[in-house]
C-alpha positions as a Markdown table, in Angstrom:
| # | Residue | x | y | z |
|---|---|---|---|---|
| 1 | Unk | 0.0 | 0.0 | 0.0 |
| 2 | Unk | 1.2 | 3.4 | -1.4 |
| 3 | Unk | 2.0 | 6.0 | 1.4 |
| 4 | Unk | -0.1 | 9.0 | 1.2 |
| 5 | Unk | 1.9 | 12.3 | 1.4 |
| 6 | Unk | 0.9 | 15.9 | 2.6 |
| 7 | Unk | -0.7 | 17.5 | -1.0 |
| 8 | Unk | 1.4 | 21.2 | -0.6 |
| 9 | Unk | 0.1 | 20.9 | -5.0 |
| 10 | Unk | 2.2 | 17.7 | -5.5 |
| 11 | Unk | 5.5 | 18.7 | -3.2 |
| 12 | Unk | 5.9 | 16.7 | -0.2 |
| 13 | Unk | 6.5 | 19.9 | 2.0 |
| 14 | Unk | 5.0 | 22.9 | 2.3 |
| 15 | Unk | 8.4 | 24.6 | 2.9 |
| 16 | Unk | 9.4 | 23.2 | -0.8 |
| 17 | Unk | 6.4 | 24.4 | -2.3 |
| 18 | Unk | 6.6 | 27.8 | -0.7 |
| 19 | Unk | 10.6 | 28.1 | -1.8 |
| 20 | Unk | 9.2 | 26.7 | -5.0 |
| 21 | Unk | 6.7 | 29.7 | -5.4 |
| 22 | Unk | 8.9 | 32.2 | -4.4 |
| 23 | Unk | 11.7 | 31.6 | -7.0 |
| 24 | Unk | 9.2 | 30.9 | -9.8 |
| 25 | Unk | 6.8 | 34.0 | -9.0 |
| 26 | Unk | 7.9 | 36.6 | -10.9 |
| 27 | Unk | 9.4 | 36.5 | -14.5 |
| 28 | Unk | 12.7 | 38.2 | -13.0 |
| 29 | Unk | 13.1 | 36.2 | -10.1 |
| 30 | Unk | 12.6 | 32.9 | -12.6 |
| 31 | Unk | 15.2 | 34.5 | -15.1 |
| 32 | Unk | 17.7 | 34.7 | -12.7 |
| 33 | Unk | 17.1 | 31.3 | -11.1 |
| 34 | Unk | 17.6 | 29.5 | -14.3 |
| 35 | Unk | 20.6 | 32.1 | -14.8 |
| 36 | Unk | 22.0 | 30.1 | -11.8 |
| 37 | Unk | 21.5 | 27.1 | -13.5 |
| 38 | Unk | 22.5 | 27.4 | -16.5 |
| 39 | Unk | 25.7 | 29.1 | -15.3 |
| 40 | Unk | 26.8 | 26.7 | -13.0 |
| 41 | Unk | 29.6 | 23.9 | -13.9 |
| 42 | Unk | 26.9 | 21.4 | -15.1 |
| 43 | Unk | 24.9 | 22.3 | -12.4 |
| 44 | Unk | 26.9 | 20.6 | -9.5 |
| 45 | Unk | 26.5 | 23.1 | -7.6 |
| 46 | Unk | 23.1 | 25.4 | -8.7 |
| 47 | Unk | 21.8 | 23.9 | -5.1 |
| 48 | Unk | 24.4 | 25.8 | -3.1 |
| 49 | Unk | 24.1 | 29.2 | -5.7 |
| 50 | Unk | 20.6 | 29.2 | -5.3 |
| 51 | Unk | 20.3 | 28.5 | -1.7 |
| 52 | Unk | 22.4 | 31.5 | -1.3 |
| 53 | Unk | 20.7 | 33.4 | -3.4 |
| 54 | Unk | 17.2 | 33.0 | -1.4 |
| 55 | Unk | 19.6 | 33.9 | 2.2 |
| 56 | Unk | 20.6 | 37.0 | 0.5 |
| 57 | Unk | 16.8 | 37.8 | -0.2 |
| 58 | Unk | 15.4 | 37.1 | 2.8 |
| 59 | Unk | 14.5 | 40.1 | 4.7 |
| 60 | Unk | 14.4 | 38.3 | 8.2 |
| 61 | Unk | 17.9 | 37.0 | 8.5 |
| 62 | Unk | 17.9 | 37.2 | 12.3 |
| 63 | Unk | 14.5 | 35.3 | 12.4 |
| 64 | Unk | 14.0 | 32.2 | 11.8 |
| 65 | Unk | 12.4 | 31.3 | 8.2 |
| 66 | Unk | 13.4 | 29.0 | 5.0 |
């Protein structure tokens, strides 16, 4: 029997699926994701670019969020 997950629109977290909306809200903020991407060495390390890149936008760095 299949285990049923959370439905956050087909990601298993909310937290994904919030991160998810974020970087894919806005045509600029999607532009410069897949600038990341397609930037990076083959992608090895897009993860740790764009990880970085939602840090540097958050506005609540001393709270406790993403």
């Amino acid at each position: 029997m299949a285990t049923l997950l959370p439905d956050y629109n087909n990601w298993s977290n909310y937290f994904t699926w919030a991160v998810y909306r974020w970087l894919t809200n806005d045509e600029a903020t999607y532009n410069h994701v897949l600038d990341i991407v397609q930037t990076s060495e083959r992608g090895i390390d897009c993860d740790g670019a764009i990880k970085e890149y939602v840090e540097s936008g958050n506005p609540l760095t001393e709270t406790e969020t993403l």
